[in-house]
BATI-410017 format. One record per residue (C-alpha): residue number from 1; x, y, z. Coordinates in nm, 2 decimals. Example, Ala and Ser with C-alpha at 12.3 -4.5 7.8 and 13.67 -1.06 7.14 Angstrom:
! residues 2
SITE    n      c1      c2      c3
SITE    1    1.23   -0.45    0.78
SITE    2    1.37   -0.11    0.71
This chain:
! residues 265
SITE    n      c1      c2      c3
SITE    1   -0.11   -0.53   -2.08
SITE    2   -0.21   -0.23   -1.90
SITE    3   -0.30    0.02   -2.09
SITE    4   -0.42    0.35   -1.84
SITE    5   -0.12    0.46   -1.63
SITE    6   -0.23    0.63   -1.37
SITE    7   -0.03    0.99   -1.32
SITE    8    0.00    1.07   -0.97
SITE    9    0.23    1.08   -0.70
SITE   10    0.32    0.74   -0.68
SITE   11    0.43    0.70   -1.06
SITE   12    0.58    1.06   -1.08
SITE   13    0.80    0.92   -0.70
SITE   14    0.89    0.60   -0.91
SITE   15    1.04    0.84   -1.26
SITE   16    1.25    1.03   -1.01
SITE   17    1.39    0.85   -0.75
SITE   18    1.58    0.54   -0.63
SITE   19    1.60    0.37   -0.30
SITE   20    1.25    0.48   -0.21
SITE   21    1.18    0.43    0.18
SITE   22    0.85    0.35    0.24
SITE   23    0.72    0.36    0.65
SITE   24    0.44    0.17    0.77
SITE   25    0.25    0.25    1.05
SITE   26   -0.09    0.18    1.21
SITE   27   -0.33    0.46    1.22
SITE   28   -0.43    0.57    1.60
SITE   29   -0.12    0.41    1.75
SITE   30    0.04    0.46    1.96
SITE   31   -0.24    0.71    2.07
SITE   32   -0.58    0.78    1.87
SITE   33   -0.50    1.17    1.80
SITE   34   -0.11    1.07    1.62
SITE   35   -0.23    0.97    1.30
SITE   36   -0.14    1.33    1.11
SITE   37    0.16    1.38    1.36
SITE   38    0.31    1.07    1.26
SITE   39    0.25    1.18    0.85
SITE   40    0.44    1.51    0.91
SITE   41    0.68    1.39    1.12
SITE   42    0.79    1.13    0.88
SITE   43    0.79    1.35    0.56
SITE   44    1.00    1.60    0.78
SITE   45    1.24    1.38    0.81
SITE   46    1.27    1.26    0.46
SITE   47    1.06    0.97    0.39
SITE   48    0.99    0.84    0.02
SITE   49    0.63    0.76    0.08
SITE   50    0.40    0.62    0.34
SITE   51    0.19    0.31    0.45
SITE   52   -0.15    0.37    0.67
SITE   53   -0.25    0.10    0.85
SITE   54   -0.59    0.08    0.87
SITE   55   -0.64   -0.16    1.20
SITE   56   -0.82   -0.47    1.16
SITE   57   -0.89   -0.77    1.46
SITE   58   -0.82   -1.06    1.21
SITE   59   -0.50   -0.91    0.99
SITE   60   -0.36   -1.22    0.77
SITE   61   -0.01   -1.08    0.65
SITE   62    0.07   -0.91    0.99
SITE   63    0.31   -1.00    1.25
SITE   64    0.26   -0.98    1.62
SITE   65    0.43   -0.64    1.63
SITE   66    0.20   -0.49    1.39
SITE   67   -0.14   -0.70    1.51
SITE   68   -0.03   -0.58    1.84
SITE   69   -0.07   -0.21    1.75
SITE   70   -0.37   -0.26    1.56
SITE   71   -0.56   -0.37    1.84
SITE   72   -0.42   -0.12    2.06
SITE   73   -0.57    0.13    1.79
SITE   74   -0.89   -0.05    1.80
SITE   75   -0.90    0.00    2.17
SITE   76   -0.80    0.37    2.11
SITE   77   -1.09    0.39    1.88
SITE   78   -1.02    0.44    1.56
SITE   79   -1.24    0.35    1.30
SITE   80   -1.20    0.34    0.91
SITE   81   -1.40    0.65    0.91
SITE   82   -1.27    0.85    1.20
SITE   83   -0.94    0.80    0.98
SITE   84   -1.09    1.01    0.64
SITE   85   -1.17    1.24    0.92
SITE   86   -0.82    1.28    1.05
SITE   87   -0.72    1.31    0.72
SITE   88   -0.92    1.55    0.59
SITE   89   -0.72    1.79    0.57
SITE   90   -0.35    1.58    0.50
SITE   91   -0.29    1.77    0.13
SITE   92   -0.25    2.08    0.31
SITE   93    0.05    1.95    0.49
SITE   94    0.21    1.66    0.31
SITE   95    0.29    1.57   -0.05
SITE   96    0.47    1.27   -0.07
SITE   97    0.25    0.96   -0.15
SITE   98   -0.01    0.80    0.10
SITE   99   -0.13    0.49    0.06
SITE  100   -0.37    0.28    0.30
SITE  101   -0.32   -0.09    0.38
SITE  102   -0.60   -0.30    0.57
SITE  103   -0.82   -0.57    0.49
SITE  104   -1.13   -0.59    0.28
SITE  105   -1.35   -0.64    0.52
SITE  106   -1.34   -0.33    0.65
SITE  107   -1.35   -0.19    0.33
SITE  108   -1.68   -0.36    0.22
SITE  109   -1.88   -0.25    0.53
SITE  110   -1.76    0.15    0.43
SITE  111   -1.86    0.06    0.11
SITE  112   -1.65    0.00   -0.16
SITE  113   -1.71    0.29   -0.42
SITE  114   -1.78    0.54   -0.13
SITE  115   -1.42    0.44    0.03
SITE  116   -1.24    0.50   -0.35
SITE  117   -1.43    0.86   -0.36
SITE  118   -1.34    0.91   -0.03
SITE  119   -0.99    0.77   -0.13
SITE  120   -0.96    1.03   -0.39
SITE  121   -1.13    1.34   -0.19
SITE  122   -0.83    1.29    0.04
SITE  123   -0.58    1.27   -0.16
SITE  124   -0.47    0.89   -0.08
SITE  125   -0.28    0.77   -0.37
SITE  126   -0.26    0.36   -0.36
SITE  127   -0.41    0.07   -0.18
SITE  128   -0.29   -0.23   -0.07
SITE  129   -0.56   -0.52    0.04
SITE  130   -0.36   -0.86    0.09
SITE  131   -0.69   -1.03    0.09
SITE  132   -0.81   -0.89   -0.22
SITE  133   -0.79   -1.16   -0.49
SITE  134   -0.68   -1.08   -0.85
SITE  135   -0.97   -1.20   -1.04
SITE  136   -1.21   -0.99   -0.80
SITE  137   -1.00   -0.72   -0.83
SITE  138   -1.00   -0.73   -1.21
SITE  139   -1.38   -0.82   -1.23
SITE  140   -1.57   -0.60   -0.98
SITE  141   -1.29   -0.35   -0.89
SITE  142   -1.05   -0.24   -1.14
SITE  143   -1.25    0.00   -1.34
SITE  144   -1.35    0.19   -0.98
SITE  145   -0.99    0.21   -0.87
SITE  146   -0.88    0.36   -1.23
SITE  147   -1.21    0.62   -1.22
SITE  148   -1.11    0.78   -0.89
SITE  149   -0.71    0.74   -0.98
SITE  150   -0.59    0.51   -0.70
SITE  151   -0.28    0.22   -0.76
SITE  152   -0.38   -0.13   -0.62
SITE  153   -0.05   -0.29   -0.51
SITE  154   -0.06   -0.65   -0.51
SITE  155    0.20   -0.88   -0.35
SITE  156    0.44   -1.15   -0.45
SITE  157    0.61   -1.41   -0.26
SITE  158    0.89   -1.65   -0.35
SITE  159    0.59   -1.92   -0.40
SITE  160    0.43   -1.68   -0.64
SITE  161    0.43   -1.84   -0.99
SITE  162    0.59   -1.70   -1.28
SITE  163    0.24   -1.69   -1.44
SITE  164    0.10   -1.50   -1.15
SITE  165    0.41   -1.27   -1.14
SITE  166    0.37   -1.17   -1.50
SITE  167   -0.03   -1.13   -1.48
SITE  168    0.04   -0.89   -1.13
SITE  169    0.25   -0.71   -1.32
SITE  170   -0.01   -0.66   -1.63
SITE  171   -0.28   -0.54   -1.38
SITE  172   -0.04   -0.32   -1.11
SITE  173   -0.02    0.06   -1.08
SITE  174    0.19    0.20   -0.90
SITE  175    0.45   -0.07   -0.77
SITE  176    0.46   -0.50   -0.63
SITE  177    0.49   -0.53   -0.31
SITE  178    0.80   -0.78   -0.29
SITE  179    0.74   -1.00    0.02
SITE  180    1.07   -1.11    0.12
SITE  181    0.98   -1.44    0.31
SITE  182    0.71   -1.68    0.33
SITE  183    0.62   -1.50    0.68
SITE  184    0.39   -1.25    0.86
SITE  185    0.58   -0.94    0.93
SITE  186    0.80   -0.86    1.14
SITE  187    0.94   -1.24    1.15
SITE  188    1.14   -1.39    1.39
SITE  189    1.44   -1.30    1.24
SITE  190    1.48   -0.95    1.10
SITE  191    1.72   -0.86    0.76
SITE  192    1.76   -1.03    0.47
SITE  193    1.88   -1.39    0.46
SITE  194    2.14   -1.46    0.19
SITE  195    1.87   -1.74    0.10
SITE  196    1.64   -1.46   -0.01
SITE  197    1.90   -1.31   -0.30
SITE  198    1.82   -1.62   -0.55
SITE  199    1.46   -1.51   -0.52
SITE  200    1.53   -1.11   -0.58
SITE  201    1.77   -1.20   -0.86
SITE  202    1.51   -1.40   -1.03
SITE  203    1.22   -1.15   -1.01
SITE  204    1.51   -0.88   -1.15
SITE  205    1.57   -1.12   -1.38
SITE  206    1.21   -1.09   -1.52
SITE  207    1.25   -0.74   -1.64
SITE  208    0.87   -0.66   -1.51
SITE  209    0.72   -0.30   -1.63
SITE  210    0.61   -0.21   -1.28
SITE  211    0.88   -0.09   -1.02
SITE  212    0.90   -0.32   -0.69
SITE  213    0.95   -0.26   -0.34
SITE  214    1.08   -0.51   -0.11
SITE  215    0.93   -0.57    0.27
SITE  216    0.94   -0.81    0.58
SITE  217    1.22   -0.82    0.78
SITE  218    1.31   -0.45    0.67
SITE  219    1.46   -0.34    0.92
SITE  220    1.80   -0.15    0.93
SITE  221    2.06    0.05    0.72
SITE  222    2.23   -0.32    0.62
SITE  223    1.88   -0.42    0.51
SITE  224    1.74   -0.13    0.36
SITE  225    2.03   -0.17    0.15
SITE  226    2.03   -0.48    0.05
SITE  227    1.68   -0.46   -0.10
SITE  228    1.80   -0.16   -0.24
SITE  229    1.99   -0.40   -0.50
SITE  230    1.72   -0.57   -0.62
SITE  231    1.44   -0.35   -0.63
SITE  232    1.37    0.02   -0.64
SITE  233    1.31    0.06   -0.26
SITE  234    1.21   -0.10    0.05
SITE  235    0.92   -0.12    0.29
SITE  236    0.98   -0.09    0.70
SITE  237    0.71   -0.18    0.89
SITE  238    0.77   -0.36    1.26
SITE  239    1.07   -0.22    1.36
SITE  240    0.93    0.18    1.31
SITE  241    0.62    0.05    1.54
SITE  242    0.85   -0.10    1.79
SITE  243    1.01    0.19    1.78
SITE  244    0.67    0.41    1.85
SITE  245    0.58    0.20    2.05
SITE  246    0.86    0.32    2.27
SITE  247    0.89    0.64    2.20
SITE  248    0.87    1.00    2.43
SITE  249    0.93    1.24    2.13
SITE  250    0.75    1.15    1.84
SITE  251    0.94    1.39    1.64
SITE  252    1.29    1.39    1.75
SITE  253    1.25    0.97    1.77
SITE  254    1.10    0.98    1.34
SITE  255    1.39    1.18    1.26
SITE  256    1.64    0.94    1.41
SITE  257    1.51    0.61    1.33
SITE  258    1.50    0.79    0.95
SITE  259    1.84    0.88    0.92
SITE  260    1.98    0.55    1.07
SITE  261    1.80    0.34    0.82
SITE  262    1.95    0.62    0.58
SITE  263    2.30    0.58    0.75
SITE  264    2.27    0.98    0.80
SITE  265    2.42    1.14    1.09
């Protein structure tokens, strides 16, 4: 069991609210300069939380959409630490939980206890490495990521054991990153299948101590909701960077993709 709770935004959004919606995007996408724009512009228009990509040439979980915008930010040039740079300054500005999502490769040319301290000096709140086993984590990692106050989010599948479910849960902070399908993101077919409810049922079913958010093929109100069922929020990735990818006003185009998923008017 998990005996240090961490007490920061994440676990504070997760006591008071339901339906969380969580936004991925990639950082320097669609241009190198919208990273902060993006961050405002979301919690403007009423976000839960948000997912930083950190951009990566060789992502395993991602979808074309999403590997797509990451090398377009690559070619923008953004860089793990032009990022803390552009965030420097993001607690002035925005309170609602930040959390980055890469790979650890990155992570372990920056440097793995200078990336937590530079975690914490910006006010990031989570982390989420797909690539990052649970063993490592516990061995080498766990103790860092408690001492400069950052949640690890791990993710389950429907493949994921009951034994590997339950030993997530003892070892997560913050929330389990629910993947909906045995898929990258953004899959080639977008909602949720009624073949994924016996799977969501039976992780509700297991009554874990760490709140869950559902994502790929998040991608609408219908959606949204759905997951809403089953799990304390959900996680929409592709279809907002489709969407930015398209876009002429960042800010009028953040507000309405928000309130659509919200079914606001």
């Amino acid at each position: 069991m998990n005996t240090l709770i961490l007490k920061n935004r994440l676990s504070s959004l997760f006591a008071e609210k339901k339906n969380i919606l969580n936004i991925y995007f990639t950082a320097g996408f669609p241009q190198i300069g919208d990273t902060v724009r993006i961050i405002k512009a979301l919690q403007k228009a009423g976000v839960d939380m948000i997912e930083i990509g950190v951009p990566f040439s060789d992502p395993l979980a991602d979808g074309e959409t999403i590997q797509k915008s990451s090398q377009h930010a690559i070619e923008n040039g953004m860089t793990l630490p032009l990022l803390f740079e552009q965030l420097q300054y993001i607690r002035n500005e925005v309170d609602i939980p930040l959390l980055l999502m890469g790979y650890l490769n990155p992570v372990l040319q920056f440097g793995i206890e200078k990336f937590c301290q530079k975690c914490e000096e910006t006010g990031i709140d989570g982390i989420i490495l797909p690539d990052l086993p649970t063993r490592e984590f516990v061995e080498d990692y766990q103790s860092l990521f408690e001492k400069h106050q950052l949640a690890n989010v791990f993710l389950i599948t429907p493949q994921t054991s009951e034994q590997r479910i339950r030993q997530i849960d003892d070892i997560s902070q913050g929330f389990i990153y629910m993947v909906s399908s045995a898929s990258t993101t953004g899959g080639t077919k977008s909602g949720t299948a009624d073949s994924q409810i016996p799977y969501f049922e039976r992780i509700a079913a297991m009554n874990l101590q760490t709140p869950k958010l559902i994502g790929f093929g998040i991608s609408d109100k219908q959606s949204f909701e759905t997951a809403n069922c089953y799990a304390h929020g959900a996680i929409i990735g592709s279809a907002f960077i489709k969407m930015l990818a398209q876009s002429t006003d960042l800010e009028q185009d953040i507000e309405s993709f928000v309130k659509q998923i919200r079914g606001e008017k």
